[in-house]
SELO-227177 format. One line per 2 residues: number of its first residue (from 1); their letters; for each residue x, y, z of N, C-alpha, C, O, CB. Coordinates in pm, whole numbers. Glycine has a CB too. Example, Ala and Ser with C-alpha at 12.3 -4.5 7.8 and 13.67 -1.06 7.14 Angstrom:
BEGIN
1> as> 1319 -569 780 1230 -450 780 1320 -330 780 1424 -332 846 1131 -447 905 ~ 1285 -225 708 1367 -106 714 1290 3 787 1341 114 804 1408 -60 572
! end
This chain:
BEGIN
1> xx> 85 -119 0 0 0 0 88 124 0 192 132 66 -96 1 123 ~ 35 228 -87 129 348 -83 125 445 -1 40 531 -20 130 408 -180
3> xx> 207 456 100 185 571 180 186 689 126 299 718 87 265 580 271 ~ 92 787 102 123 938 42 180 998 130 191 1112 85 11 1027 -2
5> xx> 235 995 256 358 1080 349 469 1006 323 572 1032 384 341 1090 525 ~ 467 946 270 651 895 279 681 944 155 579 971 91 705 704 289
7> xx> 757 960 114 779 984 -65 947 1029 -70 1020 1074 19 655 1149 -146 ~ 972 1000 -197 1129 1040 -228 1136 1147 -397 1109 1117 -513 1235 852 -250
9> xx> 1189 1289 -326 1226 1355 -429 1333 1334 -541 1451 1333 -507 1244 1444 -382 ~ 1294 1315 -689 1398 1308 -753 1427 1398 -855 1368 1410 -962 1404 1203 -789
11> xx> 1539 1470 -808 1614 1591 -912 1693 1502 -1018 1767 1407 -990 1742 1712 -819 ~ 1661 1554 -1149 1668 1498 -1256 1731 1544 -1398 1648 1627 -1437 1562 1475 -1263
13> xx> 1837 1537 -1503 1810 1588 -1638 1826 1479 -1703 1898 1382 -1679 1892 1699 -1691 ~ 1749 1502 -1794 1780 1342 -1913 1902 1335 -1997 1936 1243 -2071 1658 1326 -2048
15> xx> 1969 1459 -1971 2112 1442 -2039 2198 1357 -1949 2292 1297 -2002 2189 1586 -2064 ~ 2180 1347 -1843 2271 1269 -1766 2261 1062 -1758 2182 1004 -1684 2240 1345 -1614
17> xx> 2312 1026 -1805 2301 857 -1819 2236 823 -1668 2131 762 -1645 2482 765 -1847 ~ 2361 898 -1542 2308 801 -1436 2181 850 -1400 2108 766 -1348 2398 787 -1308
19> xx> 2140 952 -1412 1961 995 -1404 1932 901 -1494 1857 831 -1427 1894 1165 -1457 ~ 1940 845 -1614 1857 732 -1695 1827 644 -1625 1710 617 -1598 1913 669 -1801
21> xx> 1993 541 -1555 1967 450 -1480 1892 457 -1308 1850 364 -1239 2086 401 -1490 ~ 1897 570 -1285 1835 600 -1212 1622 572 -1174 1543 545 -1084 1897 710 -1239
23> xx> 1631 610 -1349 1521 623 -1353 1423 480 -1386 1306 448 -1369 1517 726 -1435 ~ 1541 422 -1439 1467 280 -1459 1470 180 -1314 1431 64 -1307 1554 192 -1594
25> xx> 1525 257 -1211 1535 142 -1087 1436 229 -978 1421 166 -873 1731 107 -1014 ~ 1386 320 -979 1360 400 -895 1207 385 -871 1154 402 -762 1410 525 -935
27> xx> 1151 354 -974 988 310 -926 971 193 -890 905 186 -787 881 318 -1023 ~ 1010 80 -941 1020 -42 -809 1088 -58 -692 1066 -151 -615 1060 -148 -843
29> xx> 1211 71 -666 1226 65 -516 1123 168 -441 1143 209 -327 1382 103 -477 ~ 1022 200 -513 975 326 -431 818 224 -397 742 235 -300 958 518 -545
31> xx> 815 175 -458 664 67 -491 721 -49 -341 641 -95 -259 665 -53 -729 ~ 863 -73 -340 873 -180 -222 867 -130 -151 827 -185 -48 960 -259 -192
33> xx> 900 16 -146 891 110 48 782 140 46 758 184 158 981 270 101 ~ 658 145 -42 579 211 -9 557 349 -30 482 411 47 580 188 76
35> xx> 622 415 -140 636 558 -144 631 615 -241 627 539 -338 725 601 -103 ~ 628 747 -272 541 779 -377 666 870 -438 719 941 -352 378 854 -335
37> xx> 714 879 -554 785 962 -600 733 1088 -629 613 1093 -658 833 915 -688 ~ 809 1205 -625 806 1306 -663 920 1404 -767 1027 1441 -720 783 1337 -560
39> xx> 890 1427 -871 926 1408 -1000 989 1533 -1002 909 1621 -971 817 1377 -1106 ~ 1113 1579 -1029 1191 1767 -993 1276 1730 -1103 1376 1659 -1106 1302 1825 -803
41> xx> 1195 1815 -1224 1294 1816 -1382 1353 1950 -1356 1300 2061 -1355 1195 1813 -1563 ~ 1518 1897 -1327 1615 2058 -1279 1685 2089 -1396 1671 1988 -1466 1751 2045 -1139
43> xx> 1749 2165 -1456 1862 2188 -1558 2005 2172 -1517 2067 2261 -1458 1854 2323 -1608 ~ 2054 2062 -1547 2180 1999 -1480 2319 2121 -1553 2441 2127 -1536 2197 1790 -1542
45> xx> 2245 2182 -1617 2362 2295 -1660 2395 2387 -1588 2507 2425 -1554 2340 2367 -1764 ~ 2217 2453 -1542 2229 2548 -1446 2280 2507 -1338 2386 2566 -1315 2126 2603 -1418
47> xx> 2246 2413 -1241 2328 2343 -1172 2478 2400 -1161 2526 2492 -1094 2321 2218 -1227 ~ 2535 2308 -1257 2677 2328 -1295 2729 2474 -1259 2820 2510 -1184 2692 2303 -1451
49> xx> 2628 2555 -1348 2725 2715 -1368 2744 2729 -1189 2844 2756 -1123 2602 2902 -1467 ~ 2582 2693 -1139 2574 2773 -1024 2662 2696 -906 2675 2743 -793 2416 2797 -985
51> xx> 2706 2598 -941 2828 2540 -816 2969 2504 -824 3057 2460 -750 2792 2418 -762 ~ 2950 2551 -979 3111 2546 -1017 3163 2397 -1062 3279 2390 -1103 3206 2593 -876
53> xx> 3087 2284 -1056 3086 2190 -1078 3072 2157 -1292 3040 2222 -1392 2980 2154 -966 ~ 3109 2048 -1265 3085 2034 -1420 3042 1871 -1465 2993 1789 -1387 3239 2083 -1504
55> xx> 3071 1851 -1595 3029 1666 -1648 3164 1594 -1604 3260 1671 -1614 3001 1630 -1866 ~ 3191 1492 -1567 3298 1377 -1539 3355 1426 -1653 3455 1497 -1639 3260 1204 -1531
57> xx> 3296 1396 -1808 3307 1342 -1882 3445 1465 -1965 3526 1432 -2051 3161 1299 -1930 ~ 3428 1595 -1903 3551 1709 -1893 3667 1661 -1907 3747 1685 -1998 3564 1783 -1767
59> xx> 3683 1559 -1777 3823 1519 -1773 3803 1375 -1816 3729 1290 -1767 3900 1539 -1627 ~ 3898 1366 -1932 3892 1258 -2028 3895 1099 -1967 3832 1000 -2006 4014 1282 -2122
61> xx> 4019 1120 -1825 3998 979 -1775 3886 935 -1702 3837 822 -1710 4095 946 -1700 ~ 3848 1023 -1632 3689 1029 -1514 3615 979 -1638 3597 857 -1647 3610 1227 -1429
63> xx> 3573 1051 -1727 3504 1032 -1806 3469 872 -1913 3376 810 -1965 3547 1135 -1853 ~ 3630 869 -1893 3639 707 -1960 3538 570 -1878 3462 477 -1906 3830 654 -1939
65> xx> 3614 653 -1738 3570 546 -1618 3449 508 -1607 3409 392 -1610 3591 588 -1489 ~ 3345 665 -1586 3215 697 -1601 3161 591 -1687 3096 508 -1624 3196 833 -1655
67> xx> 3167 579 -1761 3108 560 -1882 3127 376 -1926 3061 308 -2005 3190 678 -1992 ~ 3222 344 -1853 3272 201 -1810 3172 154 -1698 3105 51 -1700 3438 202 -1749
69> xx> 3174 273 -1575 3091 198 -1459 2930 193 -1485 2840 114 -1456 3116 281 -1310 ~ 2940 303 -1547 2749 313 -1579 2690 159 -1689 2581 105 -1675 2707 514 -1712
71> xx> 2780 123 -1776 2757 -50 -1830 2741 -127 -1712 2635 -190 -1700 2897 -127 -1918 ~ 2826 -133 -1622 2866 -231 -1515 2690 -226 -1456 2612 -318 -1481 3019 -166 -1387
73> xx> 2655 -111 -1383 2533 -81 -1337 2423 -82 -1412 2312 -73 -1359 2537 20 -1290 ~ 2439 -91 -1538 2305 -120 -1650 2311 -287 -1633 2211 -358 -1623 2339 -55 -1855
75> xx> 2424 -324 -1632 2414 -520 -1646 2361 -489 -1520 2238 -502 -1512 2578 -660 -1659 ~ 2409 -459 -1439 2354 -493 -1281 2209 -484 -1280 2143 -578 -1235 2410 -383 -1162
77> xx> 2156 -388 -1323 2006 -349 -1326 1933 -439 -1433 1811 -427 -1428 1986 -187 -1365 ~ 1979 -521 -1523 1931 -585 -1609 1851 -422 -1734 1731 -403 -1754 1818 -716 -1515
79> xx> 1929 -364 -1772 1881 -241 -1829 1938 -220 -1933 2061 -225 -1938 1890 -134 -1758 ~ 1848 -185 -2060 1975 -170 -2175 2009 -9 -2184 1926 82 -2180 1922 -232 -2352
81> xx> 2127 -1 -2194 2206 101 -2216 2338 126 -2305 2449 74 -2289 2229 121 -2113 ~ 2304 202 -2386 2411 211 -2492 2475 403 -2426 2411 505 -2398 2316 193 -2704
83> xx> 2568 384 -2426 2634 531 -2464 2632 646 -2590 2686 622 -2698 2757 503 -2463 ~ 2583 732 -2570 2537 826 -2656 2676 910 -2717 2728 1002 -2655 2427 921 -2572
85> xx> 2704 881 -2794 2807 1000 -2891 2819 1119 -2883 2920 1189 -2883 2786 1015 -3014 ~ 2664 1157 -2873 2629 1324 -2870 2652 1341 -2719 2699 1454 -2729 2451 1380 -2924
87> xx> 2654 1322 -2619 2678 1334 -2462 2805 1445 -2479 2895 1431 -2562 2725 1163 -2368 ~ 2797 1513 -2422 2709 1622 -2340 2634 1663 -2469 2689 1672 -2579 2800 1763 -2251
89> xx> 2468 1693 -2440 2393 1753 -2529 2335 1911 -2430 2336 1909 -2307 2266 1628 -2584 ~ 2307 1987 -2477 2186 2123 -2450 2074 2059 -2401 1996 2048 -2495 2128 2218 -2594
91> xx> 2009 1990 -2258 1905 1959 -2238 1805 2025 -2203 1715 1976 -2134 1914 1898 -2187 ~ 1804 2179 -2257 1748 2322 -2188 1613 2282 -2263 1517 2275 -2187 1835 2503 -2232
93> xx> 1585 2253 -2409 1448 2220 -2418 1346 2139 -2422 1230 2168 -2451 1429 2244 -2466 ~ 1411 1982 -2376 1387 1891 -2280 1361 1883 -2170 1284 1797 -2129 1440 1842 -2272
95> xx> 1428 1986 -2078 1426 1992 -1952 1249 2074 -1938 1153 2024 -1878 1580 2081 -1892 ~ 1249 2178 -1996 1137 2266 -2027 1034 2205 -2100 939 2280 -2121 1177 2379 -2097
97> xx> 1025 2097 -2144 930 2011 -2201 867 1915 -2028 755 1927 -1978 1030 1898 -2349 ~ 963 1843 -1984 977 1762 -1858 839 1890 -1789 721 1857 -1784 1185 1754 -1769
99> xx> 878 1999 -1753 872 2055 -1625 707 2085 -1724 603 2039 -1676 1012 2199 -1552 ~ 704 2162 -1855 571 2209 -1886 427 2091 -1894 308 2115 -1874 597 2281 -2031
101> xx> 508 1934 -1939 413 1823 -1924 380 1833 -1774 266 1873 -1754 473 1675 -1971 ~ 439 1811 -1684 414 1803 -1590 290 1908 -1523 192 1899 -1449 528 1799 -1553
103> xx> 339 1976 -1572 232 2142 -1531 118 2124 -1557 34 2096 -1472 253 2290 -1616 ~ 87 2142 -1729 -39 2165 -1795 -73 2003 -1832 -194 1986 -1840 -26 2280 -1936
105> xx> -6 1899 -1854 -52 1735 -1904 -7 1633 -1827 27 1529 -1882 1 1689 -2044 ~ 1 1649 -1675 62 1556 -1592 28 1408 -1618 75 1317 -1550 30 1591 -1459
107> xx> -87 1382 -1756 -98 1254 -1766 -19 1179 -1842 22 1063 -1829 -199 1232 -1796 ~ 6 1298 -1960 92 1246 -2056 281 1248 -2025 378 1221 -2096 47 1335 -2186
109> xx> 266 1289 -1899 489 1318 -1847 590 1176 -1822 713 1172 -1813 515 1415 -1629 ~ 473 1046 -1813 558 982 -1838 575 906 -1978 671 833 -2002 557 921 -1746
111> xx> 513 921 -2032 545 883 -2143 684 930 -2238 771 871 -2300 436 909 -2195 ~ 651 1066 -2210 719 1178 -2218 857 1139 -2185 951 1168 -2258 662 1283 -2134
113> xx> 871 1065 -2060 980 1060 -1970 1040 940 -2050 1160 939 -2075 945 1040 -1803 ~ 950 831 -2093 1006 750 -2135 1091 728 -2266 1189 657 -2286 936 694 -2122
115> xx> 995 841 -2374 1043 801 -2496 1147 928 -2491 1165 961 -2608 924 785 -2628 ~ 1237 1029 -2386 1296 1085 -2391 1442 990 -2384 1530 971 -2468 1252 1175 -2317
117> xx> 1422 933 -2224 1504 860 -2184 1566 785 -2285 1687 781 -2306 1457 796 -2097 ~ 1450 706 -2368 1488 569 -2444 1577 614 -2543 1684 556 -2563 1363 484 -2514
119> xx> 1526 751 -2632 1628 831 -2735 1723 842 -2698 1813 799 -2769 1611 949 -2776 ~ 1754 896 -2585 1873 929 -2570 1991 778 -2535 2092 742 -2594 1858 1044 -2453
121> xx> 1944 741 -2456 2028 613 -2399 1993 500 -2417 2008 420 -2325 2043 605 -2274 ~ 1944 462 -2524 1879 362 -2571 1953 330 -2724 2024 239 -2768 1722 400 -2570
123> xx> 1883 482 -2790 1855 497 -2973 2013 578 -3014 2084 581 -3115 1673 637 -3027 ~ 2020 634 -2882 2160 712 -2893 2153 856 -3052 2230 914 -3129 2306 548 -2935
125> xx> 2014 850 -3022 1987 971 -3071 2048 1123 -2998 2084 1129 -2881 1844 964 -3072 ~ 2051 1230 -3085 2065 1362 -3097 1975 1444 -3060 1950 1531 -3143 2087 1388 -3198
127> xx> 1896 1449 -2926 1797 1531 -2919 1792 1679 -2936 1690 1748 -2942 1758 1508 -2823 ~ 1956 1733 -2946 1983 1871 -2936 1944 1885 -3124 1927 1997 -3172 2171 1914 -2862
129> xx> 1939 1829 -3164 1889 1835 -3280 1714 1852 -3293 1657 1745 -3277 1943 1715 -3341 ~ 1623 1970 -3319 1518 1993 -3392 1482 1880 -3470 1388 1832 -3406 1536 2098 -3464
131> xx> 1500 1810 -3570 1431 1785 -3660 1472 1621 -3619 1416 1544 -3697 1463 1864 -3805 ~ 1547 1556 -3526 1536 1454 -3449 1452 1421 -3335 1407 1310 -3307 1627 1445 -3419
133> xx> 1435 1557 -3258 1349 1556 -3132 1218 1577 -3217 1134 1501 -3169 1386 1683 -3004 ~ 1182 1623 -3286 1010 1644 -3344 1008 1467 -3403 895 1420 -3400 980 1810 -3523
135> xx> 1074 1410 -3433 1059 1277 -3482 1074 1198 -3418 1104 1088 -3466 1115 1244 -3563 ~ 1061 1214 -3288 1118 1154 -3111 971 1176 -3112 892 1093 -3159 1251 1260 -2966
137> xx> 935 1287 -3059 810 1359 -3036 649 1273 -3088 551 1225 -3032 835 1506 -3126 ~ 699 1290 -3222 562 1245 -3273 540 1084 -3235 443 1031 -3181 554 1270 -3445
139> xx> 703 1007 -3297 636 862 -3308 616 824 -3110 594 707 -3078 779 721 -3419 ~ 624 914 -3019 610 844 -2864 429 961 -2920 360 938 -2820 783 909 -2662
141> xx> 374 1018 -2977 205 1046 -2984 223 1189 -2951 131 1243 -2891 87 953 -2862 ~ 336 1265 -2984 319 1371 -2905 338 1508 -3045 409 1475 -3140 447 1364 -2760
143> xx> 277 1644 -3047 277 1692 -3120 364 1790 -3150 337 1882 -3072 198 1702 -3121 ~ 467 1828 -3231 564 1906 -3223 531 2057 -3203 585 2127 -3117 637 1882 -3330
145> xx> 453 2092 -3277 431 2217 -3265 322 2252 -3114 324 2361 -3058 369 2256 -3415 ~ 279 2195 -3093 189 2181 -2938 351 2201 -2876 395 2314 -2856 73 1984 -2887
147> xx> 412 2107 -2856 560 2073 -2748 620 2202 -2807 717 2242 -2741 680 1896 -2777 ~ 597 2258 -2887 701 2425 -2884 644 2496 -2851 708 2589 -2802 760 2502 -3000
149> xx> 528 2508 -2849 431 2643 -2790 459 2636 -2641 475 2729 -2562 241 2629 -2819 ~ 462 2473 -2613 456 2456 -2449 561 2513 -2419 552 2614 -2349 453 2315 -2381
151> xx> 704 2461 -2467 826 2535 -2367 868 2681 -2431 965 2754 -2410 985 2429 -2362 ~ 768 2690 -2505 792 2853 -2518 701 2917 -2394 677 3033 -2427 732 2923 -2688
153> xx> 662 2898 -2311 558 2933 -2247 637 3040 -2116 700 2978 -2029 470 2787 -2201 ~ 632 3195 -2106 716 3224 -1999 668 3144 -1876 764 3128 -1801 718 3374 -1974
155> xx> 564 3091 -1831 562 3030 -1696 604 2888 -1693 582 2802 -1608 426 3038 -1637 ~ 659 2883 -1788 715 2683 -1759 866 2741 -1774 934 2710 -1677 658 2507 -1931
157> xx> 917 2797 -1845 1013 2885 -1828 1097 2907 -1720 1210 2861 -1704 969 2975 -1845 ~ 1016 3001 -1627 997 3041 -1501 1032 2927 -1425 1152 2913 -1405 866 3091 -1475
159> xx> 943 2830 -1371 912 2703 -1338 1064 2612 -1326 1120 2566 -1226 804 2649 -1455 ~ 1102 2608 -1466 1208 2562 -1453 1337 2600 -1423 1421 2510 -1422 1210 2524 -1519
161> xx> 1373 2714 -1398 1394 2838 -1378 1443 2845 -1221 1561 2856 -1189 1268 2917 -1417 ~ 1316 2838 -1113 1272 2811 -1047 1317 2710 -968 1361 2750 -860 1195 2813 -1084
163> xx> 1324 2543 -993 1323 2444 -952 1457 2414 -952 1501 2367 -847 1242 2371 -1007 ~ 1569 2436 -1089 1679 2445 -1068 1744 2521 -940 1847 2481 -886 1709 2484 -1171
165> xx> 1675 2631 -899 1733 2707 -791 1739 2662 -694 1836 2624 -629 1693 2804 -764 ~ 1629 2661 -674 1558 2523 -538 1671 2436 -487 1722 2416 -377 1428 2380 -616
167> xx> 1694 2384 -633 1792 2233 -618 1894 2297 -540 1928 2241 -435 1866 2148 -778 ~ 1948 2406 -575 2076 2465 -561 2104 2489 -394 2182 2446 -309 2078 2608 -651
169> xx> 1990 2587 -401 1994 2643 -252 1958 2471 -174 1957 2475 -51 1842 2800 -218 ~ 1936 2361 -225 1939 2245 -99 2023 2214 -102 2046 2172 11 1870 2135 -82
171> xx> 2146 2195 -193 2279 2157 -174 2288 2068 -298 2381 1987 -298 2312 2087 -29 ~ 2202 2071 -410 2228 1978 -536 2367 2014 -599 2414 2128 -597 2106 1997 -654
173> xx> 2422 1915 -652 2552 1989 -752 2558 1842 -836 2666 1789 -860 2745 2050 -650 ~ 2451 1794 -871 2466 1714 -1008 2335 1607 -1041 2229 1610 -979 2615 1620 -997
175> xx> 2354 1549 -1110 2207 1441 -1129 2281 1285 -1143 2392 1244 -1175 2093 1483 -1312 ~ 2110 1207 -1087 2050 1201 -979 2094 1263 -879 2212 1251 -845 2036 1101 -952
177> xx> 1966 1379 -783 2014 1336 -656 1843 1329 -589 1735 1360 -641 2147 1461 -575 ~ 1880 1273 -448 1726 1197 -422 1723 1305 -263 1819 1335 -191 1727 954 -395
179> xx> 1606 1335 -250 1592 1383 -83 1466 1289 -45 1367 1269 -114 1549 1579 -51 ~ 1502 1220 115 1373 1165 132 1407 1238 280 1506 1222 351 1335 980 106
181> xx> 1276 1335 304 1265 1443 403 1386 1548 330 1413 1582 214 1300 1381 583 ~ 1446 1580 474 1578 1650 436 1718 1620 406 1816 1692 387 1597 1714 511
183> xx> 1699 1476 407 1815 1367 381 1855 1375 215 1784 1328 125 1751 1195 425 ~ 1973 1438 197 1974 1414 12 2112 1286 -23 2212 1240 33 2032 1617 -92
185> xx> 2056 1277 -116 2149 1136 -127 2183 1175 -309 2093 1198 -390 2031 938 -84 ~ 2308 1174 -338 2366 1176 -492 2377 1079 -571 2463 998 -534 2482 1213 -504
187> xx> 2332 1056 -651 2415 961 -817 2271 769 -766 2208 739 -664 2752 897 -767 ~ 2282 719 -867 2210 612 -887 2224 525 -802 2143 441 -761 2226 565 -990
189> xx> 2391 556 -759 2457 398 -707 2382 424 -540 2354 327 -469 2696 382 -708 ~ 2364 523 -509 2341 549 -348 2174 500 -374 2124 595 -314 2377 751 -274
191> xx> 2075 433 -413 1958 393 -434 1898 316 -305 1787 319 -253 1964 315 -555 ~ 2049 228 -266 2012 149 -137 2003 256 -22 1925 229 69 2130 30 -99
193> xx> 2077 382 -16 2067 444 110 1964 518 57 2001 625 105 2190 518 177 ~ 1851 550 -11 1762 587 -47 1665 540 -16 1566 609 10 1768 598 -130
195> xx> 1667 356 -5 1553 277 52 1592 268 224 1501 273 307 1543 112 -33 ~ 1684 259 249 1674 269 353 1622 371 431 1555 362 535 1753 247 372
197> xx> 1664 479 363 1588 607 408 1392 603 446 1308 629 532 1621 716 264 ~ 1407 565 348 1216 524 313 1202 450 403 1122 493 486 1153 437 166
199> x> 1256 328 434 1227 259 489 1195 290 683 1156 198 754 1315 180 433
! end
């Protein structure tokens, strides 16, 4: 049974792999505690500027490693994951897609969530590409020109805007990171001290 007081926040960008894997393990540990997720699409850029922090993937060996351990943790998870070419991408109008479904079509955000995820770390598609993301867009049912009006919208804008800050002022400086209460916990691999938390 789901408790609606227990719940675990998750700050999120879909440019980031371990937010992918994150995201594929995170509703069946939240379904075994009993808890209800709560969904925080942040801009892992803004982030960045605002803590001085940056991608692993900067420094060429971190980056090698990265990208070695996140396979290790996809076999682990039984999850397919391919590495994306285009990594680091602009997830500014993705991110603003995330936050405006959520707003005005909270029915349609996971879908949303899914056929984002799957492009990117799946199809190893180019979402910073226009005329790839509208062809992302349509074949997951979704309408391109509707999805540009939306993140043109100054209050989803705002919103996201907004939520990135949030992250900031709690002490975020990258994606995944999870708060259950005031407890924040970083990166995919910390999932177990996440259930425990719940628990």
């Amino acid at each position: 049974m789901m408790n609606q007081a227990k719940s675990v926040e998750f700050f999120f960008d879909f440019g980031s792999p371990a937010s992918y894997l994150a995201y594929q393990r995170l509703p069946a540990l939240a379904a075994e505690c009993g808890a209800a997720i709560v969904w925080r699409p942040m801009l892992l850029g803004g982030v960045f500027k605002a803590t001085g922090n940056a991608s692993p993937v900067t420094v060429p060996a971190k980056g090698r490693w990265m990208l070695n351990d996140l396979q290790r943790w996809a076999q682990r998870y039984g999850v397919p994951f391919v590495n994306n070419p285009n990594f680091p991408i602009n997830t500014l109008t993705l991110m603003r897609g995330a936050t405006g479904l959520q707003l005005r079509r909270p029915e349609a955000f996971a879908a949303y969530c899914d056929a984002v995820f799957r492009a990117l770390w799946r199809q190893q598609r180019d979402l910073g590409d226009p005329a790839v993301l509208s062809a992302t867009l349509a074949e997951a049912g979704f309408d391109a020109a509707d999805f540009i009006a939306l993140v043109s919208e100054p209050e989803i804008k705002a919103r996201l805007i907004a939520t990135t800050e949030e992250a900031v002022a709690r002490g975020v400086f990258g994606a995944p990171t999870f708060f259950v209460g005031s407890e924040m916990h970083f990166g995919q691999d910390r999932l177990d001290f996440v259930a425990d938390a719940l628990r």
